[in-house]
C-alpha positions in Angstrom: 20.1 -37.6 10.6 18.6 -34.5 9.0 20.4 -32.1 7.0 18.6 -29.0 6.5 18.9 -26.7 3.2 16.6 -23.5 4.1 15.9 -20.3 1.7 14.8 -18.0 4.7 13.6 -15.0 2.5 11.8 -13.3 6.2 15.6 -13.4 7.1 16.7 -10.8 4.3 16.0 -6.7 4.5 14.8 -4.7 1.8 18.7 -4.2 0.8 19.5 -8.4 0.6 16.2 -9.2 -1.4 17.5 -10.9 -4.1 17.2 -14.6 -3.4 17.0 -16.5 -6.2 15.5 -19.5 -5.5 12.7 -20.1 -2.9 12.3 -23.7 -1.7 13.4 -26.0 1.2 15.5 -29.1 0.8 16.4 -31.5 3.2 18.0 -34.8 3.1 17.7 -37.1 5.8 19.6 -40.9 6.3 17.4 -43.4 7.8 18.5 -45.2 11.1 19.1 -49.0 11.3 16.0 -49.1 13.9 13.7 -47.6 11.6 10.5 -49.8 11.6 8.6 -49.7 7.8 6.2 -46.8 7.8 4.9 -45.0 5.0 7.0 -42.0 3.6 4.8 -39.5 4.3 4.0 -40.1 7.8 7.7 -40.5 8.4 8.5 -36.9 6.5 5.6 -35.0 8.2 7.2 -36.9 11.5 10.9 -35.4 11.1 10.0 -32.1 9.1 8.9 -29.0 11.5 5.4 -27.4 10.5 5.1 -29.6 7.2 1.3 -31.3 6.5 1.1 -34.5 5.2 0.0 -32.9 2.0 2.4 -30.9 1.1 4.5 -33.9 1.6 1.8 -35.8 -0.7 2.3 -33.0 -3.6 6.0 -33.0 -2.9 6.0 -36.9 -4.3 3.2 -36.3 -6.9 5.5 -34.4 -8.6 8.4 -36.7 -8.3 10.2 -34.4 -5.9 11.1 -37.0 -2.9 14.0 -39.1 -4.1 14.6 -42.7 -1.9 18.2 -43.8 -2.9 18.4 -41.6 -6.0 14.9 -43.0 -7.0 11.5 -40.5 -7.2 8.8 -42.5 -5.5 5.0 -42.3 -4.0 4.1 -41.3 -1.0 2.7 -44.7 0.0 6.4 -45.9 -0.5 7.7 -47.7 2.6 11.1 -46.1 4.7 13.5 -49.0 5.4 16.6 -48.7 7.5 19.5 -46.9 5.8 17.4 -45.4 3.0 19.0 -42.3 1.8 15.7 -39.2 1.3 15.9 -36.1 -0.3 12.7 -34.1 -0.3 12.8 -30.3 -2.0 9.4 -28.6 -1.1 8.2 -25.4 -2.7 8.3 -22.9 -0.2 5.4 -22.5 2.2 2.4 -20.6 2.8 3.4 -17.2 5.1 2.2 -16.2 8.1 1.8 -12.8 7.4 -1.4 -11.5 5.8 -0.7 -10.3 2.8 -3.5 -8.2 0.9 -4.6 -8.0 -2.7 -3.6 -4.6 -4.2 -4.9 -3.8 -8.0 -1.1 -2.9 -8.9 -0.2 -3.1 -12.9 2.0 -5.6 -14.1 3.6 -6.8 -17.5 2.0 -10.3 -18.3 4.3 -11.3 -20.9 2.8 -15.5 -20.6 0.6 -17.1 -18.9 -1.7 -20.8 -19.3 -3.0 -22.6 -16.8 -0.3 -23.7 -14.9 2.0 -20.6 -14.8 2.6 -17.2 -15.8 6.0 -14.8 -16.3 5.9 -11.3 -15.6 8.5 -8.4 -16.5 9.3 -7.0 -13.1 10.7 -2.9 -13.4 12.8 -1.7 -11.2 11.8 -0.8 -8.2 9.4 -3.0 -7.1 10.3 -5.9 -4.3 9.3 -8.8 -5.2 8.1 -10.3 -1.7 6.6 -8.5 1.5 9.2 -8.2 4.1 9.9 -6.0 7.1 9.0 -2.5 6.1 7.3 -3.6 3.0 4.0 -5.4 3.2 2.7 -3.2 0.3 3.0 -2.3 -3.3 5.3 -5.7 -4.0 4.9 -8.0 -6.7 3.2 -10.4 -4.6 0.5 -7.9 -3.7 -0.1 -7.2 -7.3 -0.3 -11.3 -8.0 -2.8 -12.3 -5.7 -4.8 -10.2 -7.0 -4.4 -10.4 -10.4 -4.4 -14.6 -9.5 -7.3 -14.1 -7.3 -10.2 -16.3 -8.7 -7.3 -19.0 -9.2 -8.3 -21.8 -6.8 -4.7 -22.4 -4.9 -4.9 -18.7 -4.1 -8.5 -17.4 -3.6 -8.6 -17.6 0.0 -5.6 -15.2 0.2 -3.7 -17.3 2.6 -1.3 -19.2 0.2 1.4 -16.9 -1.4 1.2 -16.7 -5.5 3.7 -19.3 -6.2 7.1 -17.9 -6.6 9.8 -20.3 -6.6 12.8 -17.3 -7.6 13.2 -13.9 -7.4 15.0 -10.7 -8.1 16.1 -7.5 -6.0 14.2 -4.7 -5.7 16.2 -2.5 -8.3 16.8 -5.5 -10.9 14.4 -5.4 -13.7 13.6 -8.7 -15.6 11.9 -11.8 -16.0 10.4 -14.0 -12.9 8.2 -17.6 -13.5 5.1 -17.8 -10.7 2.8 -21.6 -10.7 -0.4 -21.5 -10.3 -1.0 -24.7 -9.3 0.4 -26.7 -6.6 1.7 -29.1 -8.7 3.4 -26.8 -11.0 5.0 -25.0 -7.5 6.5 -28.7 -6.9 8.1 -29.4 -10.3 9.3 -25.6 -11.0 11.0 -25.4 -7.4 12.6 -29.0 -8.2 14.0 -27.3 -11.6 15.3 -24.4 -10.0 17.1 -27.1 -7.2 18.6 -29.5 -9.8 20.1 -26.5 -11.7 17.9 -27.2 -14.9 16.3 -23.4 -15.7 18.6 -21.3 -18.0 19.0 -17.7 -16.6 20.8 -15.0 -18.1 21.6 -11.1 -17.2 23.0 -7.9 -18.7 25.0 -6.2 -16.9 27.2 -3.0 -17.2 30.5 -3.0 -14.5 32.8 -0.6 -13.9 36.6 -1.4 -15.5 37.8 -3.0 -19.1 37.0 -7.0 -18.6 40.4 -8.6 -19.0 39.4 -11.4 -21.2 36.4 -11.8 -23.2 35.0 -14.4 -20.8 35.3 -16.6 -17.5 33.6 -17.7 -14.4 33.7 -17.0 -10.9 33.7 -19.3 -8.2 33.2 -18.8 -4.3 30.7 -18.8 -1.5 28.2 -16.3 -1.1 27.1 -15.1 2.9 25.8 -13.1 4.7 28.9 -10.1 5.0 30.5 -10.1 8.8 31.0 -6.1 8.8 27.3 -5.0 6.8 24.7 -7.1 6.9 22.8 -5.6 3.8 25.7 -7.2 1.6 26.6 -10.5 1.0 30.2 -11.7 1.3 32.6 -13.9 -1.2 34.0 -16.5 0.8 36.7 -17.9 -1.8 38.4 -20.6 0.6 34.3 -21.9 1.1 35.0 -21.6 5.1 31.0 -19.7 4.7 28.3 -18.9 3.1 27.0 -21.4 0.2 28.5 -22.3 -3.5 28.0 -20.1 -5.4 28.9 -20.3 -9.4 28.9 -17.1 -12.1 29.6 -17.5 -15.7 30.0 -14.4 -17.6 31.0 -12.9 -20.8 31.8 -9.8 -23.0 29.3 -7.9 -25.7 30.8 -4.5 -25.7 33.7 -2.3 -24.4 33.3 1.4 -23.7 37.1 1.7 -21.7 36.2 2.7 -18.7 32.9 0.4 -18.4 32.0 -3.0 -19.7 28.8 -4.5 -21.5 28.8 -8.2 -20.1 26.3 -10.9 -20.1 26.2 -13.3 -16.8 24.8 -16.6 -16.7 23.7 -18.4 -13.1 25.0 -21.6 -12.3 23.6 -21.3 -8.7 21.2 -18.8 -7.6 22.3 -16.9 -4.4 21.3 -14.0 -2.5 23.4 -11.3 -4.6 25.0 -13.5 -6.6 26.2 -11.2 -9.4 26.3 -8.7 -7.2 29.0 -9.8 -4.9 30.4 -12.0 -7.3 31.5 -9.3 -9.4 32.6 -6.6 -6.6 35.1 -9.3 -5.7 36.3 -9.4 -9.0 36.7 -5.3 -8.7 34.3 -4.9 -11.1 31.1 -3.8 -9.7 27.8 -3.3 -11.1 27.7 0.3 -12.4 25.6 2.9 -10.1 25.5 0.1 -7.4 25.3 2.1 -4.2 25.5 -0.9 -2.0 28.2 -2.5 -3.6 30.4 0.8 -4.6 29.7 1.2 -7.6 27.9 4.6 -7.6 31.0 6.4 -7.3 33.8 7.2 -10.2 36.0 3.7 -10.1 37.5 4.0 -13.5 38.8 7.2 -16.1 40.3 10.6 -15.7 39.4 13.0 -12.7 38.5 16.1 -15.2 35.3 17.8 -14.5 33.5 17.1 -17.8 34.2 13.7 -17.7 33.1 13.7 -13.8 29.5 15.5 -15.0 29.5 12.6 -18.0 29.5 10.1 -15.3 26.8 11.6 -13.0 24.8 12.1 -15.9 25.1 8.6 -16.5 23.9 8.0 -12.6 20.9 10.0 -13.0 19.8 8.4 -16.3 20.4 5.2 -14.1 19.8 5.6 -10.5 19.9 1.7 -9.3 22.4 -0.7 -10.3 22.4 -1.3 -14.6 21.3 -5.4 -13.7 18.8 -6.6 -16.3 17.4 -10.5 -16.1 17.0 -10.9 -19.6 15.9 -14.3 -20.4 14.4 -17.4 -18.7 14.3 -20.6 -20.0 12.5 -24.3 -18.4 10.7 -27.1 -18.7 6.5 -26.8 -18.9 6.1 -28.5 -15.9 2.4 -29.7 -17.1 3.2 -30.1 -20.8 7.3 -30.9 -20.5 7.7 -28.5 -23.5 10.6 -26.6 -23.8 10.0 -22.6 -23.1 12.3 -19.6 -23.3 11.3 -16.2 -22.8 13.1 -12.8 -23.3 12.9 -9.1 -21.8 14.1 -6.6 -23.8 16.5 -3.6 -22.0 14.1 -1.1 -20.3 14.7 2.5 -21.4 16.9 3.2 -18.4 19.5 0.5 -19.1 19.2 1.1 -22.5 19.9 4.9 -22.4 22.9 4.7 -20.2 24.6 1.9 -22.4 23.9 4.3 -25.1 25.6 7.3 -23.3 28.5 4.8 -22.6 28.6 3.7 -26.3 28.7 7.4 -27.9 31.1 8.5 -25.0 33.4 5.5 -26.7 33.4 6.3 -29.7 35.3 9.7 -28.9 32.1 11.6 -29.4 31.0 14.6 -27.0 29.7 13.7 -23.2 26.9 16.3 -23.0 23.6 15.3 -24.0 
């Protein structure tokens, strides 16, 4: 039996890009019948489109687990053995080209390297967008790096952010370090956290929410909260105050999962969207008084901010070469940073014009 765990990112329009995590995971139960044959025959046997070295890579860096147990890919399947394989995700079959596009380096050795995405960029080619992406600008800033010279293995990404959130993403450069960084990202290891500023006074200084996240049954460029888990997938948001301004609230969100939207959704359902968040509602006037200098302070407040105030502010994992430690931070681009600003003086009882 095969149970299969699939991050489809060529599923997701422009609108839906933000997919955290990019990897495949399946788990499969061994029949009684099964004659001894080595794991990686078996796996590139039962898995669709999957070589026998990416299965090989998969086990070099510990990522096939036999009965809770990481093992080699010469290990023997018995009967009844219990496999769980997570696979970084595979090379595309679109061609992708190499496009001299800047990008803010803020790390990078020999296995990986972090970059501080701005807005508006997408992070991955998709329908309608095969150009000017993140990815573009990797391959071929990564271009004399062996795993991705010939151009037809994506730079490896193994999370990812929506178009209009800025912040911190983690790419491998070797195949290796593609295996063991996916494998964090499945196991819930990494350490992600986000600023955010949402409409409405937070009722308590903290709390988490909890529900599924799919794909929404009336739009299909939002995802859905499914509280009673009848869709979607788990889904886990931790969050917490830094600042009140009345009608809008400074918060910090820390991922538990990584789903498509995830603080998006999560906090619509909650009824307090991300600020200026056209696809979520919040780029209309959700909180304060109807007059018309307070309705001018708020679109001022959307222009100075035109995509939703989301900021992925730090990142923190294991080396997975070295098995040191790292943690990296992105300070507040001047967008964010000017409308919380606005928000703060607007607080403090001080005059909305600029």
């Amino acid at each position: 039996m095969i149970d299969e765990n699939l991050q489809d990112i060529d599923e997701l329009d422009e609108s839906a890009e933000e997919q955290s995590e990019l990897y495949e995971h399946f788990r499969i139960e061994v029949d009684k019948g099964q004659t001894l044959l080595r794991i990686d025959k078996f796996l590139t046997d039962k898995i669709r489109n999957v070589s026998r070295n990416r299965v090989q890579s998969a086990a070099d860096a510990g990522n096939i687990l036999v009965n809770g147990k990481a093992i080699k890919s010469s290990y023997k399947v018995k009967p009844f053995d219990s496999i769980s394989i997570v696979l970084a995700y595979p090379p595309r079959e679109v061609d992708v080209k190499a496009e001299n596009i800047p990008i803010k380096v803020i790390y990078e050795d020999d296995e990986l390297l972090l970059v501080d995405k701005p807005a508006g960029m997408v992070v991955h080619p998709a329908h309608g967008n095969y150009t000017g992406t993140l990815v573009n600008a990797l391959l071929y800033h990564l271009k004399d790096v062996p795993l991705f010279s010939t151009g037809e293995v994506r730079p490896g990404l193994v999370h990812r952010i929506d178009k209009n959130t800025s912040g911190i993403l983690v790419i491998a450069k070797t195949e290796l370090s593609m295996n063991r960084l996916a494998k964090q990202f499945f196991d819930r290891t990494t350490s992600r956290k986000y600023i955010a500023l949402v409409w409405g006074d937070m009722e308590t200084e903290s709390g988490t929410i909890t529900g599924h996240i799919g794909r929404s049954i009336r739009d299909r460029k939002k995802m859905q909260v499914f509280p009673d888990g009848e869709q979607g997938k788990h889904a886990v948001t931790h969050w917490k105050v830094l600042e009140r301004f009345g009608f809008v609230t400074l918060i910090e969100c820390k991922l538990e999962t990584g789903r498509t939207h995830q603080i998006r959704a999560h906090l619509e359902y909650i009824k307090h969207p991300l600020f200026s968040d056209e696809v979520y509602g919040g780029d209309k006037i959700l909180k304060g008084n109807l007059t018309s200098k307070y309705k001018q302070f708020v679109e001022n407040c959307f222009e100075i901010c035109p995509r939703h105030a989301l900021h992925a502010q730090t990142l923190g994992f294991t080396h997975p070469k070295s098995g040191m430690e790292m943690n990296f931070e992105s300070p507040l681009p001047k967008d964010m940073s000017a409308l919380i600003e606005k928000w703060r003086k607007y607080s403090a009882g001080k005059d909305f014009e600029e």
